[in-house]
SEDRENTOR-671442 format. One line per 10 residues: their letters; for each residue x, y, z of C-alpha. Coordinates in Angstrom, 1 decimal, always signed. Layout:
residues N
A) X Y Z ~ ...
This chain:
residues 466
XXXXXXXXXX) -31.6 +8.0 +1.1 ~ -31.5 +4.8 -0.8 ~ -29.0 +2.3 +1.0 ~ -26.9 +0.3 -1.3 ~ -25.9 -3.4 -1.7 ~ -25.0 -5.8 +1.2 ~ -21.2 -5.0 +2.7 ~ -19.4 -7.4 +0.3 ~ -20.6 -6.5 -2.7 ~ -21.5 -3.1 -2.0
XXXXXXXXXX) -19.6 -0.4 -4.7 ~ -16.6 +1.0 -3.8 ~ -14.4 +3.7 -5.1 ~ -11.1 +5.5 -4.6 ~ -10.4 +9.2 -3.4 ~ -7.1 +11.2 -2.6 ~ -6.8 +13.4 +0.9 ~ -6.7 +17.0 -0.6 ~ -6.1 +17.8 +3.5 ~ -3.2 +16.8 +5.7
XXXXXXXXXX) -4.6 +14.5 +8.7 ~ -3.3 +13.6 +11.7 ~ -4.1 +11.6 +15.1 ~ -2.3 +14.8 +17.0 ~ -3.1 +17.8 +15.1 ~ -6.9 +16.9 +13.6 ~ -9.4 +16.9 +16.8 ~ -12.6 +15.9 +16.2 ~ -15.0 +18.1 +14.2 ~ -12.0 +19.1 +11.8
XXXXXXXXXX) -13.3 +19.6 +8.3 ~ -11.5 +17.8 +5.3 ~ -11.8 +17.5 +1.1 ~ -10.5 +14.3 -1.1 ~ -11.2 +14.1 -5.1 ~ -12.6 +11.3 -6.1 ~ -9.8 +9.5 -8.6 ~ -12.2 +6.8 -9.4 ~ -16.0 +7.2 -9.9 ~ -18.5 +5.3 -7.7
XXXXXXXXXX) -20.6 +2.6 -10.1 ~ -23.5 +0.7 -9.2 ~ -26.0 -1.4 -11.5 ~ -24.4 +0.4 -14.8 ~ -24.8 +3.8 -13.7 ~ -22.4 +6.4 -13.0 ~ -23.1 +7.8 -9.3 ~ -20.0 +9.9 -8.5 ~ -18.3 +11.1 -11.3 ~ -14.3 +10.9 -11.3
XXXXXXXXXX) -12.9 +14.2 -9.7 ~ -15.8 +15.0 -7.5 ~ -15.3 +16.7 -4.4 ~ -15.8 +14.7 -1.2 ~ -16.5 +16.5 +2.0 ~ -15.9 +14.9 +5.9 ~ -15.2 +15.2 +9.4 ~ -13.1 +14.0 +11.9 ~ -15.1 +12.3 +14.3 ~ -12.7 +11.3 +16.6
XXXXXXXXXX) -8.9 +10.9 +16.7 ~ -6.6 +10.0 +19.7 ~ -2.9 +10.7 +20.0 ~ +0.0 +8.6 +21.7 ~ +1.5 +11.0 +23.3 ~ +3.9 +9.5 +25.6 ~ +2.6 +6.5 +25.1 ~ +1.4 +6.4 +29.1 ~ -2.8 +5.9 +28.3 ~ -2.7 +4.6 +24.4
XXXXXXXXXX) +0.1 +2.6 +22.5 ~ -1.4 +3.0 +19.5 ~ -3.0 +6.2 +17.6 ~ -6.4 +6.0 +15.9 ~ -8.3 +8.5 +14.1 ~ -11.9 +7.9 +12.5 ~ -13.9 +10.1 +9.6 ~ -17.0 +10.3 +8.2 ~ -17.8 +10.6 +4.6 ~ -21.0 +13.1 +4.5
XXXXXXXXXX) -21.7 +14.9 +1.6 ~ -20.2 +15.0 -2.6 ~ -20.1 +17.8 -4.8 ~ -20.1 +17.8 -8.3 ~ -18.5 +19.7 -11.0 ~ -21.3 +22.2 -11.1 ~ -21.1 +22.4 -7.1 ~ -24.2 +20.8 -6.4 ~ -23.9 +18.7 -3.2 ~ -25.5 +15.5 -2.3
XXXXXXXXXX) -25.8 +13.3 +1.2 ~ -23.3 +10.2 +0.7 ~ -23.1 +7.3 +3.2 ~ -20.0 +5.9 +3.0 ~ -17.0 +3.9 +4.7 ~ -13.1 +3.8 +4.5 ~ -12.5 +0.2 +3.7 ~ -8.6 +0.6 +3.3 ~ -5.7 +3.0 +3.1 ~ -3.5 +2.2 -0.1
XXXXXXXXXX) -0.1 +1.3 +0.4 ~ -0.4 +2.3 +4.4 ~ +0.9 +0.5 +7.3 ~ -2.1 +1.7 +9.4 ~ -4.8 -0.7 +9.6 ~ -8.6 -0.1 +8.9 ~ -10.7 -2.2 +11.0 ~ -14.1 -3.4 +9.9 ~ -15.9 -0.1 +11.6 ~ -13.6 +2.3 +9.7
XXXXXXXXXX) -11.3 +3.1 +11.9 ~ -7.9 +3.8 +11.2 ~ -5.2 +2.3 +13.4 ~ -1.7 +2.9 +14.0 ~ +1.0 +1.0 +14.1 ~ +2.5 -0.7 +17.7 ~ +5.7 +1.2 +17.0 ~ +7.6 -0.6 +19.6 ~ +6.6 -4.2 +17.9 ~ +8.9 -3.1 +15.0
XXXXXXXXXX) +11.5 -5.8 +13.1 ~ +13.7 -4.0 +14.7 ~ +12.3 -6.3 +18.3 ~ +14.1 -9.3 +16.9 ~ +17.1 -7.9 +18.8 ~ +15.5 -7.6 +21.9 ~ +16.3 -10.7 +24.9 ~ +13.8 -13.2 +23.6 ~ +14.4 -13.6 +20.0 ~ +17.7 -13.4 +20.4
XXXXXXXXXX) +18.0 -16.7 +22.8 ~ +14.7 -18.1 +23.6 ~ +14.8 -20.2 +27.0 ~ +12.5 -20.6 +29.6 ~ +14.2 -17.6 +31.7 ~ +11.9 -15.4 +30.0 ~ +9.0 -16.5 +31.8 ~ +9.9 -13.9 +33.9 ~ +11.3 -10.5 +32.7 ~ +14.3 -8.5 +34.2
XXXXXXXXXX) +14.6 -4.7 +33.0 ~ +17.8 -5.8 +31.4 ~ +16.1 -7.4 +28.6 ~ +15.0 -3.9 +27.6 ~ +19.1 -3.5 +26.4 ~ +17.8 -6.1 +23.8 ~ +20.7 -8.0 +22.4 ~ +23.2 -5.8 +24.5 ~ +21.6 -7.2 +26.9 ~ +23.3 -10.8 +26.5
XXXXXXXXXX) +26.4 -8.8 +25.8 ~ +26.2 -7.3 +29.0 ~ +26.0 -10.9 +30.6 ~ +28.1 -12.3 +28.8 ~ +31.1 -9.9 +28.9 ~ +30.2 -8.7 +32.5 ~ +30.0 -5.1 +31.3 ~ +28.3 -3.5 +34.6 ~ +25.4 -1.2 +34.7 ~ +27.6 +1.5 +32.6
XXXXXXXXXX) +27.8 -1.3 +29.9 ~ +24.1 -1.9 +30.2 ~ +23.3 +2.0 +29.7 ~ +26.1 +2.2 +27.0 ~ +24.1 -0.8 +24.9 ~ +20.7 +1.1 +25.3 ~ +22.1 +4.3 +24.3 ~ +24.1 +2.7 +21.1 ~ +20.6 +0.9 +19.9 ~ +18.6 +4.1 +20.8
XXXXXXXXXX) +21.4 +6.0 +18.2 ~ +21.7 +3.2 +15.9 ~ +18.1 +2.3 +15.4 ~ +14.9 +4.7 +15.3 ~ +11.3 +3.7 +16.5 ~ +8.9 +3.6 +13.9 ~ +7.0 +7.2 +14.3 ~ +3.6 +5.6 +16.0 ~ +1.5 +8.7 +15.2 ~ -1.1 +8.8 +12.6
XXXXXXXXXX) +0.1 +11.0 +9.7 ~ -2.0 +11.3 +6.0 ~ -0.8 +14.0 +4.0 ~ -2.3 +15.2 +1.1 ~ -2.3 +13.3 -1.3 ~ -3.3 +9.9 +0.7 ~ -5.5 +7.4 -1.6 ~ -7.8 +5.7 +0.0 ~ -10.9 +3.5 -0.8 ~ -14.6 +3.7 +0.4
XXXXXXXXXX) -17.5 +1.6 +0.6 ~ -20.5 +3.4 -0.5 ~ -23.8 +2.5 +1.8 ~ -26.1 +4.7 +0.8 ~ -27.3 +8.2 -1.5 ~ -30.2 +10.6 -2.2 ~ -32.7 +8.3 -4.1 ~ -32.4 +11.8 -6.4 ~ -28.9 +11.6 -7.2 ~ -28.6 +12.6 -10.9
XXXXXXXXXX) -26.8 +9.7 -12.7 ~ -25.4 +8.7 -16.1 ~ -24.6 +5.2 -18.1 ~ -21.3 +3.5 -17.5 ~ -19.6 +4.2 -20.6 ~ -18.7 +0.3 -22.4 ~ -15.4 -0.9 -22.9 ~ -13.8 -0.1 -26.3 ~ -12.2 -2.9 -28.0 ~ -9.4 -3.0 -29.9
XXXXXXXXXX) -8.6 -2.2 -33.5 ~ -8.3 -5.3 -35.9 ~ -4.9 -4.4 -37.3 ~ -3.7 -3.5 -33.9 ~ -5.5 -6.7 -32.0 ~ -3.6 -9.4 -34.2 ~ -0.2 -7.9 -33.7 ~ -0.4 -7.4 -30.0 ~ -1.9 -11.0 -29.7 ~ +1.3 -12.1 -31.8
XXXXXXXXXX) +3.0 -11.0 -28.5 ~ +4.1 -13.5 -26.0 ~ +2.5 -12.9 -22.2 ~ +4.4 -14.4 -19.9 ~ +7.3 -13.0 -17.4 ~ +9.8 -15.4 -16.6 ~ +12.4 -14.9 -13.6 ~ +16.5 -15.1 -14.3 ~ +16.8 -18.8 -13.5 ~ +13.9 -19.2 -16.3
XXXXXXXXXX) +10.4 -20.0 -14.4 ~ +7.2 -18.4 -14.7 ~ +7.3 -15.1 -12.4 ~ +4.2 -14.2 -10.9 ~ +3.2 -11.4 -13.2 ~ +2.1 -11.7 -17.0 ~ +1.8 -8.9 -19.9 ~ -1.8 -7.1 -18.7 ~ -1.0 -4.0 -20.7 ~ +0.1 -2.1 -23.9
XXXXXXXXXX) +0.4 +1.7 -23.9 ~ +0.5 +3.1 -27.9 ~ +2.8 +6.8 -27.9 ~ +6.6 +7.3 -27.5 ~ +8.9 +7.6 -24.4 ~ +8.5 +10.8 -23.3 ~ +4.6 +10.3 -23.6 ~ +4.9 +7.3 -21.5 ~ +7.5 +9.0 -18.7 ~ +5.0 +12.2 -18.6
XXXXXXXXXX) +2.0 +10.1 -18.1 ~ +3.4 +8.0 -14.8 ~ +4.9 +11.1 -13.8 ~ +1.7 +13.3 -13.5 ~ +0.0 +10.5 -11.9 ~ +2.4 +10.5 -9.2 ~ +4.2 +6.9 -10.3 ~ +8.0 +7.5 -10.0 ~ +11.1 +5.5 -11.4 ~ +12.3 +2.3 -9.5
XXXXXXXXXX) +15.9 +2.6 -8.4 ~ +18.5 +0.3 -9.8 ~ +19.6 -2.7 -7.3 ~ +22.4 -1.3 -5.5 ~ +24.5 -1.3 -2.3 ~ +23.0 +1.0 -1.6 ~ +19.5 +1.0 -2.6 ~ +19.2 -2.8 -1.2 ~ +20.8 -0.9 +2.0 ~ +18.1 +1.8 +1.9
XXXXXXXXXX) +15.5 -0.6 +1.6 ~ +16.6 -2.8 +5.0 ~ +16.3 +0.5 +6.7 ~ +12.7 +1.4 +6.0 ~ +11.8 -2.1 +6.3 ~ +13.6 -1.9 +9.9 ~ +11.7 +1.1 +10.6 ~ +8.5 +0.5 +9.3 ~ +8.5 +3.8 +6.7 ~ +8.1 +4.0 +3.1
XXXXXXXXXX) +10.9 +4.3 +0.3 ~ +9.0 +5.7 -2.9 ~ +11.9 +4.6 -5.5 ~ +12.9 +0.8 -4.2 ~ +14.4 -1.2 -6.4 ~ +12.1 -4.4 -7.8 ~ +13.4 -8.0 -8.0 ~ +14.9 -8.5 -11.3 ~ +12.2 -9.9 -13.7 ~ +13.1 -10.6 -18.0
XXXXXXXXXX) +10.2 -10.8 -21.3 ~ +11.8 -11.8 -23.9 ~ +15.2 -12.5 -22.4 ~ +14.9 -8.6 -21.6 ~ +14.7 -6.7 -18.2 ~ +12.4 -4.1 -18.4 ~ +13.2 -0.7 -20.3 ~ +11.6 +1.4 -17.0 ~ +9.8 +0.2 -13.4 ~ +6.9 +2.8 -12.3
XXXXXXXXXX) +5.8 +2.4 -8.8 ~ +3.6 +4.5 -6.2 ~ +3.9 +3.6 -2.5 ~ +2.9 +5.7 +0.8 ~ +4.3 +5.3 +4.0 ~ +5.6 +1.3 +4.1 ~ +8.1 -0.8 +2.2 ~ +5.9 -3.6 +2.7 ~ +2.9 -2.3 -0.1 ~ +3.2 -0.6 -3.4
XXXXXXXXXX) +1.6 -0.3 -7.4 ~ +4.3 -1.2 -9.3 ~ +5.0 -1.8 -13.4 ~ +8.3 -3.4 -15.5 ~ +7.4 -2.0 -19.3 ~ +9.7 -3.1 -22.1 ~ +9.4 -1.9 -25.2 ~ +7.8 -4.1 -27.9 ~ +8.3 -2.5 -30.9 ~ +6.5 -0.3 -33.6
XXXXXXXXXX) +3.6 -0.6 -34.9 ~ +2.1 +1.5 -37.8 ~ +5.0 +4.2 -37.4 ~ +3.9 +4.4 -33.4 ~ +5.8 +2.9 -30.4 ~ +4.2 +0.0 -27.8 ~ +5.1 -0.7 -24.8 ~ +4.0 -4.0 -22.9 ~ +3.5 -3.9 -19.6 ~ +3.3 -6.1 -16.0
XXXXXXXXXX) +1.4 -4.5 -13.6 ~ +1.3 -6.3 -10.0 ~ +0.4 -5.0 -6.4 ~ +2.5 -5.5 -3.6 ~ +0.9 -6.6 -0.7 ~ +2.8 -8.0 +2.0 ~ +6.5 -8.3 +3.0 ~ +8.5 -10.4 +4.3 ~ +12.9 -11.3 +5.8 ~ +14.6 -13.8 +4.6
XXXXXXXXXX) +17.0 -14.6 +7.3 ~ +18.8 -17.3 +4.8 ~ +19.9 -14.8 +1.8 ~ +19.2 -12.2 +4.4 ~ +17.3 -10.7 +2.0 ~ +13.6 -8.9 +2.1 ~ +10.5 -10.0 +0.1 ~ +7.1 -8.8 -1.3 ~ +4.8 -11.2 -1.8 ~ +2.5 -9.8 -4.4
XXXXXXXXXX) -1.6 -9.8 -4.8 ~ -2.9 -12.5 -7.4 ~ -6.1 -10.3 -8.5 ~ -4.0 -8.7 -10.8 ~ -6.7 -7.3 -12.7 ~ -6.9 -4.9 -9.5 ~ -3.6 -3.3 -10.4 ~ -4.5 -3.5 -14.4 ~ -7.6 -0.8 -13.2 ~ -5.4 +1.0 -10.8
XXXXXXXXXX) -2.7 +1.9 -13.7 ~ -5.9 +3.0 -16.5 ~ -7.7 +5.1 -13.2 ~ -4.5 +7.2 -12.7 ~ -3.9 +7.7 -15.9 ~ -6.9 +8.8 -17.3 ~ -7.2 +10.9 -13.9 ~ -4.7 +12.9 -15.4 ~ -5.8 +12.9 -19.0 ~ -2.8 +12.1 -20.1
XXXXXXXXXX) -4.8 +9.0 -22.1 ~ -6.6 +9.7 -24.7 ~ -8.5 +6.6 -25.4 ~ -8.2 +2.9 -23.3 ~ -9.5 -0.6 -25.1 ~ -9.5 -3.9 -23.9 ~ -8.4 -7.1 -25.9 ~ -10.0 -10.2 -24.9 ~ -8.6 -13.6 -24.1 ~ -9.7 -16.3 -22.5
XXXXXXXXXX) -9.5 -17.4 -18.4 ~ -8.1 -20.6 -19.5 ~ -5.6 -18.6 -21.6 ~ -4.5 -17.0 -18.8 ~ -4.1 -19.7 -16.6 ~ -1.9 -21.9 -18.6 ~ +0.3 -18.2 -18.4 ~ +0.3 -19.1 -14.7 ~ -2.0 -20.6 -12.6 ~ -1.3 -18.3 -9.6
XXXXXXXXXX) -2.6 -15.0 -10.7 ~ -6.3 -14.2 -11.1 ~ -7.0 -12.6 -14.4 ~ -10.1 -12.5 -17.2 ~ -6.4 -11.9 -19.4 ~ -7.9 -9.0 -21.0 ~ -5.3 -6.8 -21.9 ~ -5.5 -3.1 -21.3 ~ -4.5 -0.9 -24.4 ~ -3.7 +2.8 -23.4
XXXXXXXXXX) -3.1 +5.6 -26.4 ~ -1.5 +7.9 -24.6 ~ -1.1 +12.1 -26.0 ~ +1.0 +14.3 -24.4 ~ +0.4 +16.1 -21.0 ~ +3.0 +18.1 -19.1 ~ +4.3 +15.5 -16.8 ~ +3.6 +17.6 -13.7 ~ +3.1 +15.7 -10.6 ~ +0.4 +16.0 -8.5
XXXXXXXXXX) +0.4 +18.8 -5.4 ~ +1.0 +17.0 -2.3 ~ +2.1 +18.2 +1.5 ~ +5.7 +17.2 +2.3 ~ +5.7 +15.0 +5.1 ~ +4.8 +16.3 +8.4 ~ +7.1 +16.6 +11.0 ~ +7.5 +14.5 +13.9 ~ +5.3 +15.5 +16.6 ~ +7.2 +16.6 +20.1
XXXXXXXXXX) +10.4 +17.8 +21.2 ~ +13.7 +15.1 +21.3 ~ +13.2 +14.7 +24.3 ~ +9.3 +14.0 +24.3 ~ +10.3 +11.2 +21.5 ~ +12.8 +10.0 +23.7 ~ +10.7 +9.6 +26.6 ~ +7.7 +8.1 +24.4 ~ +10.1 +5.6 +23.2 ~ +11.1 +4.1 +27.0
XXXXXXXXXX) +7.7 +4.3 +27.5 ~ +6.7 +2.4 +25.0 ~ +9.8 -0.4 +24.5 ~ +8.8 -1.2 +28.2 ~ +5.1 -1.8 +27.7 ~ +5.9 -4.0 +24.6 ~ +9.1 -5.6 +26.5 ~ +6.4 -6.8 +29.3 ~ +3.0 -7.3 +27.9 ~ +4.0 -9.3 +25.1
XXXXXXXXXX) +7.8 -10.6 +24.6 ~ +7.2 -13.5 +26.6 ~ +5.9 -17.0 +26.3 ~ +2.4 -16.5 +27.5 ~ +1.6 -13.6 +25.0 ~ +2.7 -15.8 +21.7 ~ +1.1 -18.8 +23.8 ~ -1.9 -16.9 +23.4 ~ -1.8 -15.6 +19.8 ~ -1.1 -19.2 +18.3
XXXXXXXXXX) -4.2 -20.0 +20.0 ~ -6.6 -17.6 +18.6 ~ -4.7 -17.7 +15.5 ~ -5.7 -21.9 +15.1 ~ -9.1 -20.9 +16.3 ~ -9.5 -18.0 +13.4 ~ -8.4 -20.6 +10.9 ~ -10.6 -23.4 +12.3 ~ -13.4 -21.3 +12.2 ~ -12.5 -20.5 +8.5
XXXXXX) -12.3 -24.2 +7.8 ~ -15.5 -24.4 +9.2 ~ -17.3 -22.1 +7.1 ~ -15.5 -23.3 +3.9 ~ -16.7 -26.3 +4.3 ~ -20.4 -25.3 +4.6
C-alpha cells in the first residue's frame, strides 16, 4: 500500500450512502456501498474516478436505548475496498472526515456521534435559564417541569399542577430523536490515507477557460450581492450557467437541490420548529438578498438532517447572450446557526471558503451529467477582496453549459422511523431530561466548560503565535 500525504493535506473526496445506516439497526460487521460523487485526486492524477463504488463495514455502533448506559449514539465504519466501473476492486485506506449538512459530529478518529438530544434549544425553558440564581446550586426534581416549573411556584399549582406542566411541554415540544439515522443518500467526505501502489490512474483533466466573446460580457457583469438596507452581503457572483430555465430547474433537480420556500408565516414558523428540535427542513426560506436591485429569480438548496447547515444558491437571470440564456449565481454554505432573542429571529452564519460551495454546485451537477462542459474565468484575489473582504475566493467564476437531462431526482430511502414503541420514547425521554437536568444545568458544569473553553483558545493563541 502506498500511504498518502500528512492528515492536513492529505486528498479528500466526497461519497453518497447507497445503504441506510443506523446506530440501532446496523451491528457491527454490517456491509454497506456509497458512489463516489467526487473523484479522489492526488499530485495531478485521477485515483478514484467519480461514480466508483465504495465498499465498508460497520465496525462498531451503539444505541441509546433508554438512555440508562449511553446518552449519546455513535456508530463507526471502515472504508476498505473501491471498485471501478469495470468492477475491478482495490484496497483503500480511508477516513470519514465529516457528514455534510448533519448535526452528528465526527470526531478526529472517525467516529460519528450523536446528538445530546436532551441539550436541545428547546433547554432554554428548563429552571436555570429561565431565572438564574444561586438556588440552583442545588437541584430539586421540580426543575425538570422547566419553566412550569416557576409557574408552579409561583401560582402554587400543587403537585397536579407540576404533572399538568410536564405533560403540556412533553405534548407541546418533542425531543430531538438522539438515534443515529443515515439514509441513503447521505454525503459524506473521506480522507484518503493510503492505496495499492498498483492502482491504475489517469491525468487530472485542466480547467477549460472561457470563450473570448463570452468572457468580456460576463466580466461586463457586476459581482457583488448587496442586502435590502444596501451593504455588501456576504456572498458574491461565483457562477454563470449558459441554457434556459427548464435546463437550469432539471439540472438542480436531478442533483437532489430543491426550491427554497418563500418567507412566510408559516415557513419562518416551520423553520423555529426544526430549529427547536434539532431536525432538518429541506425547503427553508433564505434571508432576503438583491443583484442588481433584484431578488433572485430561484434559491436551490440541499440540506440533511439540521436547519443549522445547508448548500444553498440565489440565481437571477442576467440576460442573453448570443441567442442563449445566463444565469448568475451566489453560491454559499451554511455552516452554523444561531437565535436571535432581540428580532427573535434565527440565523446562519455562512462559511467564507466560498470556493468550497463554487466546487460543490459543478460536482453535483456534472454527477448527473446534466453539464455538458464547465470553464473557469479568471480574476484576481485582490479583485475579489475589494467585492468583500470577508469571503475567501481566487474569484474565478464557474461557467456551467448546461443540456437537457430528465430532471429526475436521485433514489433515496424515506426517512426511517423512530426506533421503539411511544412508550419506550416516552420513557427514554425522562431518562434522559433527568441526566441532562442534573449533570449539567447547573453552575459547576458551565463553570467548567468556560474554563476549558479559555484554555482551548489559549492554547490556540499559543500556537499562532509560534
Amino acid at each position: 500500500m502506498l500511504v498518502l500525504a500528512a492528515e492536513k493535506t492529505a486528498p479528500t473526496f466526497h461519497i453518497r450512502l447507497d445503504t441506510l445506516l443506523t446506530s440501532y439497526g446496523s451491528p457491527a460487521g454490517t456491509e454497506f456501498t456509497a458512489t463516489a460523487i467526487s473523484p479522489l485526486e492526488d499530485e495531478g492524477q485521477v485515483i478514484i474516478p467519480q461514480g466508483s463504488v465504495i465498499h465498508g463495514t460497520v465496525t462498531r455502533a451503539k444505541a441509546v436505548g433508554f438512555g440508562l448506559i449511553h446518552e449519546r449514539a455513535t456508530l463507526e465504519l471502515a472504508f476498505q475496498e473501491y471498485e471501478l466501473a469495470g468492477g475491478d476492486r482495490y484496497p483503500l485506506g480511508a477516513r470519514l472526515q465529516f457528514i455534510e449538512n448533519s448535526r452528528e459530529q465526527v470526531d478526529s478518529r472517525g467516529r460519528i456521534k450523536g446528538v445530546l438530544a436532551a441539550s436541545s434549544p428547546q433547554g432554554l425553558l428548563r429552571g436555570i435559564w429561565y431565572r438564574p440564581t444561586d438556588d440552583f446550586l442545588s437541584h430539586s426534581a421540580l426543575g425538570l417541569t422547566g419553566l412550569g416549573g416557576a409557574l408552579w411556584s409561583h401560582f402554587s399549582l400543587g403537585p397536579f399542577g407540576a404533572a399538568g406542566m410536564l405533560a403540556a411541554r412533553y405534548i407541546a415540544f418533542s425531543l430531538p430523536e438522539p438515534e443515529i439515522q443515515l439514509p441513503s443518500g447521505t454525503e459524506m467526505r473521506l480522507v484518503a490515507t493510503s492505496i495499492p501502489e498498483d492502482a491504475p490512474t489517469t491525468p487530472v483533466v485542466p480547467d477549460l477557460s472561457v470563450g473570448e466573446s463570452l468572457s468580456v460580457w460576463l466580466e461586463n457583469q457586476p459581482r457583488v450581492v448587496m442586502r435590502p438596507d444596501g451593504k455588501a452581503a456576504d456572498d458574491v457572483i461565483n457562477l454563470a450557467f449558459v441554457g434556459d430555465a427548464e435546463e437550469l430547474q432539471n439540472a438542480f433537480a436531478a442533483a437532489g437541490w430543491v426550491a427554497a420556500e418563500p418567507r412566510t408565516l408559516h415557513s419562518l414558523s416551520a423553520t423555529y420548529r426544526a430549529y427547536n428540535s434539532m431536525t432538518g427542513y429541506s425547503t427553508a426560506p433564505v434571508s432576503p438578498l438583491l443583484y442588481q436591485q433584484e431578488e433572485p429569480s430561484v434559491v436551490f438548496q440541499k440540506s440533511f438532517n439540521t436547519i443549522a447547515k445547508r448548500h444553498h444558491i440565489r440565481i437571477w437571470r442576467a440576460g442573453i447572450f448570443e441567442g442563449q440564456e445566463v444565469w448568475l449565481g451566489a453560491a454559499t454554505h451554511d455552516a452554523g446557526v444561531g437565535f436571535k432573542l432581540r428580532t427573535m429571529t434565527i440565523t446562519h452564519k455562512i462559511d467564507p471558503q466560498t470556493d468550497r460551495e463554487r466546487t460543490k454546485v459543478v460536482t453535483d451537477l456534472g454527477f448527473t451529467s446534466c453539464s455538458e462542459k464547465v470553464s473557469f474565468l479568471e480574476s484576481s484575489a485582490a479583485a475579489a477582496a475589494a467585492w468583500n473582504p470577508f469571503i475567501q475566493t481566487d474569484g474565478r467564476l464557474a461557467v456551467v453549459h448546461l443540456r437537457p437531462c430528465s430532471g429526475s431526482a436521485p433514489d433515496t430511502d424515506p426517512p426511517p422511523p423512530a426506533p421503539g414503541s411511544k412508550t419506550k420514547r416516552l420513557a427514554r425521554r425522562f431518562v434522559l431530561e433527568t441526566r441532562q437536568y442534573f449533570l449539567r444545568d447547573n453552575m459547576y458544569y458551565w463553570a467548567y466548560r468556560a474554563a476549558t473553553s479559555a484554555h482551548r483558545n489559549a492554547s490556540r493563541d499559543t500556537l499562532a503565535a509560534e
